[in-house]
MARTI-198074 format. One record per residue (C-alpha): residue number from 0; residue in three letters; x negated, y negated, z. Coordinates in nm, 2 decimals. Example, Ala and Ser with C-alpha at 12.3 -4.5 7.8 and 13.67 -1.06 7.14 Angstrom:
REM MARTI-198074
    k    r      c1      c2      c3
    0  ALA   -1.23    0.45    0.78
    1  SER   -1.37    0.11    0.71
//
This chain:
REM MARTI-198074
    k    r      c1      c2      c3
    0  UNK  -11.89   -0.93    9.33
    1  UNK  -12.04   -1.11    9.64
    2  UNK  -12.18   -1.38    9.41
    3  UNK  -11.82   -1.39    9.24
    4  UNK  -11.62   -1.45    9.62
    5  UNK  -11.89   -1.74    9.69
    6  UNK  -11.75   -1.92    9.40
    7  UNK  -11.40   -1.88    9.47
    8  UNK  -11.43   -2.04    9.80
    9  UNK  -11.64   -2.33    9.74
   10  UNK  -11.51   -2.67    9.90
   11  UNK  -11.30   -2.88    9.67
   12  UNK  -11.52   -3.11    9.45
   13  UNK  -11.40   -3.49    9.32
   14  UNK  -11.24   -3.35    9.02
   15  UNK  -11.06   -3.15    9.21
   16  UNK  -10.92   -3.39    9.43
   17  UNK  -10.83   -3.60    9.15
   18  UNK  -10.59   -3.32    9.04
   19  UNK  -10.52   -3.19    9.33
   20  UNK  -10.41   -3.55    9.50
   21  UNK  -10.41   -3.85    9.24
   22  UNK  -10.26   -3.66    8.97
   23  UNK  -10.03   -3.38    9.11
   24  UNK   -9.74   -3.58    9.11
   25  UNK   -9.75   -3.67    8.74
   26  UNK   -9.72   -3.34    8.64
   27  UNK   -9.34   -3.40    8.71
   28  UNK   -9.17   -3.55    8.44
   29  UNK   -9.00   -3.76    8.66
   30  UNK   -9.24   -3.93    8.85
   31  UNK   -9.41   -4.00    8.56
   32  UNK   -9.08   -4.15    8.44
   33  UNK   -9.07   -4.35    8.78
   34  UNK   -9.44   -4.43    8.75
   35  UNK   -9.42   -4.51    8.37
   36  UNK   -9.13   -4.77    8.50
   37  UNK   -9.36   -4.95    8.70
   38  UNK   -9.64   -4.97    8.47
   39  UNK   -9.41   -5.14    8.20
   40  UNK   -9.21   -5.35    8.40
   41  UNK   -9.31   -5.75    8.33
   42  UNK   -9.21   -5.79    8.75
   43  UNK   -9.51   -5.68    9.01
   44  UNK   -9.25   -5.54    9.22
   45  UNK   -8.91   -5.37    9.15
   46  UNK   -8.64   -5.29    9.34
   47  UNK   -8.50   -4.89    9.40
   48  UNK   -8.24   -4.99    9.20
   49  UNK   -8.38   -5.20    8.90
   50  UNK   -8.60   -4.85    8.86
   51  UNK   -8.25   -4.65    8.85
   52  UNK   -8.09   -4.84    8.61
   53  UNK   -8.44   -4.86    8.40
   54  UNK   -8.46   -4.50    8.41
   55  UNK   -8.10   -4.45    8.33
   56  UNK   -8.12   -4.65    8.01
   57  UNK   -8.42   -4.43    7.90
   58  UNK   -8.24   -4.14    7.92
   59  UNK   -8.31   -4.01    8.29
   60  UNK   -8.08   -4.05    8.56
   61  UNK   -8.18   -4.03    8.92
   62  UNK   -8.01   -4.02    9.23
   63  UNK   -8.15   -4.27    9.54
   64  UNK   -8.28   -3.95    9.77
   65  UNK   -8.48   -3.79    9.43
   66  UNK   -8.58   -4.11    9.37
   67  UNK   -8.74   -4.22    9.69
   68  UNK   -8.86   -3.85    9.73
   69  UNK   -9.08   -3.90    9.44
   70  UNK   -9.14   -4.26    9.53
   71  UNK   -9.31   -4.16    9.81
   72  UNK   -9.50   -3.87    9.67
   73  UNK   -9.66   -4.12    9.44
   74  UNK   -9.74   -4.31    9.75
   75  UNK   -9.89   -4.02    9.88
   76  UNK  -10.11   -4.04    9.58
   77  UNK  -10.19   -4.37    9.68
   78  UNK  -10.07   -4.48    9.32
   79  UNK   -9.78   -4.68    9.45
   80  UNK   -9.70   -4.85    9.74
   81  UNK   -9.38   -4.97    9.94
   82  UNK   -9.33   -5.38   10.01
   83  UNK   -9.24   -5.47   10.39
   84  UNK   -9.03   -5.68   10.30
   85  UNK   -8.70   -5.60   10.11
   86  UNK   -8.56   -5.72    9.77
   87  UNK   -8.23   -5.80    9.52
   88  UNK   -8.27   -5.73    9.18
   89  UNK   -8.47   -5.90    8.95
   90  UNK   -8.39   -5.69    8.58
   91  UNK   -8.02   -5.66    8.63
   92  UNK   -7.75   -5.94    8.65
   93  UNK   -7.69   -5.92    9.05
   94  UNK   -7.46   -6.09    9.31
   95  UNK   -7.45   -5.89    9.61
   96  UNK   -7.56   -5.92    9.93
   97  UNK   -7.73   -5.58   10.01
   98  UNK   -8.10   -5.58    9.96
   99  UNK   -8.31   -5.30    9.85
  100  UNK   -8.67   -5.13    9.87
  101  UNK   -8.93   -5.33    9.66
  102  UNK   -9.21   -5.10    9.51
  103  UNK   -9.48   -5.21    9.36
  104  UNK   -9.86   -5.06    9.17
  105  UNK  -10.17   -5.01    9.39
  106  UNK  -10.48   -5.12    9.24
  107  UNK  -10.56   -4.71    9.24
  108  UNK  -10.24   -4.69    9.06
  109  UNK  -10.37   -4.99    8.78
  110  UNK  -10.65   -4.87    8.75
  111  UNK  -10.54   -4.47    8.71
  112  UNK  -10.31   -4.62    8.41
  113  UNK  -10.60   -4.76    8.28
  114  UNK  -10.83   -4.41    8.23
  115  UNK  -10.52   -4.22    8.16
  116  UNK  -10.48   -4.44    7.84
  117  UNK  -10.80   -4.29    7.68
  118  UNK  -10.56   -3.93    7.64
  119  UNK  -10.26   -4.15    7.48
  120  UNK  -10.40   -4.42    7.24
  121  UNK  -10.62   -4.24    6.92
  122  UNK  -10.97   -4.28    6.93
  123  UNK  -11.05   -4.34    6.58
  124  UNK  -11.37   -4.17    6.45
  125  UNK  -11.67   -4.25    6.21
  126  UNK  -11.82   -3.93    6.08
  127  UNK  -11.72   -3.71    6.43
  128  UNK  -11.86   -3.96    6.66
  129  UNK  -11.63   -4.19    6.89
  130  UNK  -11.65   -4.56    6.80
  131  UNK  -11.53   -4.84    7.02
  132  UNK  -11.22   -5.08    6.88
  133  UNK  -11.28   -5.38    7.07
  134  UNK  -10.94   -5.56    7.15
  135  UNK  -10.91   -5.90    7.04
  136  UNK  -10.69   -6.21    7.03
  137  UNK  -10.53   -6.28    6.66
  138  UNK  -10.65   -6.56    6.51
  139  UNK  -10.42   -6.83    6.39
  140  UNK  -10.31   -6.72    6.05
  141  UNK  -10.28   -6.37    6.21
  142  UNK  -10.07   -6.52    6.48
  143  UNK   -9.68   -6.48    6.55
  144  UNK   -9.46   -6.75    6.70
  145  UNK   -9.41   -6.53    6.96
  146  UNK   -9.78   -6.41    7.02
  147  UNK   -9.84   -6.81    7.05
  148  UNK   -9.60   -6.85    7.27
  149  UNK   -9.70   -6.58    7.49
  150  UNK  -10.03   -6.78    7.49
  151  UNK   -9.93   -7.07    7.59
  152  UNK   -9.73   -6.87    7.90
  153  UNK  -10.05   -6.73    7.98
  154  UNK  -10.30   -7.06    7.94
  155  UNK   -9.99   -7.24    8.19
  156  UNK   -9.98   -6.97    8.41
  157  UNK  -10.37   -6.94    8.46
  158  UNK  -10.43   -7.28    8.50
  159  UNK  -10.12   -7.39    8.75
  160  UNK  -10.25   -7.05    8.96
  161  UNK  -10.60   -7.18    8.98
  162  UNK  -10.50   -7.52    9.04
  163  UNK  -10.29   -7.47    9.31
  164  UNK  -10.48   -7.15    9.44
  165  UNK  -10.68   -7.41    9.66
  166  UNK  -10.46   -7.63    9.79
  167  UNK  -10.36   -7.62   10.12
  168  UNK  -10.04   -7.85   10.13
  169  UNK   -9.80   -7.88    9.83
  170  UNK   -9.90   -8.13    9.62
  171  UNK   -9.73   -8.39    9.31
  172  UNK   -9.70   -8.30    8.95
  173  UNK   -9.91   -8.60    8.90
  174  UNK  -10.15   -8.41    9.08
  175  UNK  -10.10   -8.08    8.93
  176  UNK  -10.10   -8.24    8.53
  177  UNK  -10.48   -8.40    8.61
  178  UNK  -10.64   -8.10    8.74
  179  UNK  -10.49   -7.86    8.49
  180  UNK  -10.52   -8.14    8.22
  181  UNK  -10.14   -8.04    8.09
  182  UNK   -9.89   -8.32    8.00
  183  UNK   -9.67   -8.37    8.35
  184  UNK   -9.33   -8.35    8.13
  185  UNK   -9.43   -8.02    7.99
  186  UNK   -9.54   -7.87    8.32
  187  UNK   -9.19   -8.02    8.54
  188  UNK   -9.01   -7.83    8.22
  189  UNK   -9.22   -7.50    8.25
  190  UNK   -9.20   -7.52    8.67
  191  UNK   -8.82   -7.56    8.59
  192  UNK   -8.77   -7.28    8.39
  193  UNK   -8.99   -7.05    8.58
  194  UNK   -8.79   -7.13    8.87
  195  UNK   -8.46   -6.97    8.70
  196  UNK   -8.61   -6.67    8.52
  197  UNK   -8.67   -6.51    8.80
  198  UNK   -8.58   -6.44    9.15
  199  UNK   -8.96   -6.34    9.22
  200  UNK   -9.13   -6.72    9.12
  201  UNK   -9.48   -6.78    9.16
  202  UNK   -9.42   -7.13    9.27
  203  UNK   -9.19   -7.35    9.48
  204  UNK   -9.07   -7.66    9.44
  205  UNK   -9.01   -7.88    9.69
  206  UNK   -8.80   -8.18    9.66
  207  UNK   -8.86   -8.50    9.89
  208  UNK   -8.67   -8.83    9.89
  209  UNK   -8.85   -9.13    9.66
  210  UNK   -8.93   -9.44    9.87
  211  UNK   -8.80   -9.77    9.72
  212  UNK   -9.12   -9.81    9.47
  213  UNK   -9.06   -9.43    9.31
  214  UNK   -8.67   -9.51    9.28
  215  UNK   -8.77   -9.85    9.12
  216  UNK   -9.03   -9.66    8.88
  217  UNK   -8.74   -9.40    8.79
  218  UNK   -8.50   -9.68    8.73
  219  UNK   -8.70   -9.82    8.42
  220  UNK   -8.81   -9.46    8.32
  221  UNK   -9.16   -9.43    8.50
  222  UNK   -9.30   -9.18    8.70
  223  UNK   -9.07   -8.92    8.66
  224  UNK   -9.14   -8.59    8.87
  225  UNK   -9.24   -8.82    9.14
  226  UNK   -9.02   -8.69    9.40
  227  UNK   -9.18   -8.30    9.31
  228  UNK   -9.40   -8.13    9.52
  229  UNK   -9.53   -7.80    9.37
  230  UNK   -9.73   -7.54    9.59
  231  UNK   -9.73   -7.12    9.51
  232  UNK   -9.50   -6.89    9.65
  233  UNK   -9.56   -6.58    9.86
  234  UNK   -9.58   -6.37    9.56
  235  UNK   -9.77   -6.69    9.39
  236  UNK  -10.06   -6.66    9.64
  237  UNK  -10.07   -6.29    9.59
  238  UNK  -10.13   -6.31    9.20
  239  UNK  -10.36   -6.60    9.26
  240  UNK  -10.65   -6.44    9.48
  241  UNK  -10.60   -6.07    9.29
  242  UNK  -10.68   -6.23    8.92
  243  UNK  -10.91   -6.52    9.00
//
């Protein structure tokens, strides 16, 4: 019986503290909802109210004091985190003025998803013994239109980060096309477009005044993108130095 009381008050070991603190708010359907929302999401950081209309479209509906309760009981759990700075909308068509909390993962919270996929994907099995499925890109008959297009996004997106990762001032898309070796025209198109899809950009363009030589060029149909300075935004920079 003595032996038996020792045991029952030992000091909490790592696995405990795992459930105890990492994991005890996931055993609420919905902060696993609200965590589940930010794993998915294709932004880093979402707004208290892109997660409430998320969440409503998938069937669970929130109001803003739940929601921020378990928001910050996550945080607790160090799996999330809270931006200092504030936020519109980025998943939702959005005019107003008002601004709103911007959430966003922790690395803890990554990296928890990450290990807590081994319980949902099947592990498939040779003769009872756990084999490893290494992922790996499809090959070009095995390729969609989409999958190569999502490629192409990433291979753009990799190389403009790491060109521009180390650049102190903004620099020309001239510049930008040598070092990443990508045709200018297809990167002042890309930049463009990136620039409109979303509120959140990774770069910034900045647009300065030709001199009498660049408006001569553009006249005749040289040098176009002259007058375009690219460098990364705030969220950019972030991106940059966590992946490279």
């Amino acid at each position: 019986m003595v032996e038996q009381a020792e045991k029952t008050s030992r000091e909490p070991d790592e696995l405990d503290k795992v459930f105890e603190n990492t994991l005890r708010p996931l055993m609420s359907d919905s902060a696993r909802q609200i965590f589940l929302t930010l794993v998915k999401s294709h932004e880093t950081q979402l707004t208290t109210l892109d997660m409430q209309n998320t969440l409503e479209v998938n069937g669970t509906r929130l109001g803003k004091k739940e929601l921020n309760n378990w928001l910050s009981s996550l945080q607790t759990s160090g799996l999330v985190q809270k931006e200092s700075e504030r936020g519109k909308p980025t998943t939702i068509p959005y005019n107003g003025k008002y601004t709103y909390d911007l959430w966003s993962l922790t690395e803890k919270g990554r990296q928890t998803t990450q290990k807590l996929s081994i319980f949902t994907h099947e592990t498939p099995t040779l003769n009872n013994v756990k084999t490893i499925v290494e992922r790996r890109l499809p090959d070009l008959k095995e390729a969609t239109p989409e999958q190569l297009t999502q490629l192409e996004t990433l291979y753009t997106t990799y190389k403009t980060l790491k060109a521009l990762r180390d650049q102190e001032q903004p620099i020309t898309l001239k510049e930008l096309s040598a070092i990443t070796t990508i045709n200018r025209d297809s990167l002042e198109k890309w930049l463009k477009n990136q620039e409109k899809i979303s509120e959140k950009s990774l770069y910034v363009l900045h647009r300065k005044d030709p001199g009498i030589v660049d408006r001569i060029a553009e006249s005749i149909g040289l040098k176009r993108g002259a007058g375009i300075l690219v460098s990364l935004s705030s969220e950019g920079k972030r991106m940059a130095y966590a992946i490279l």
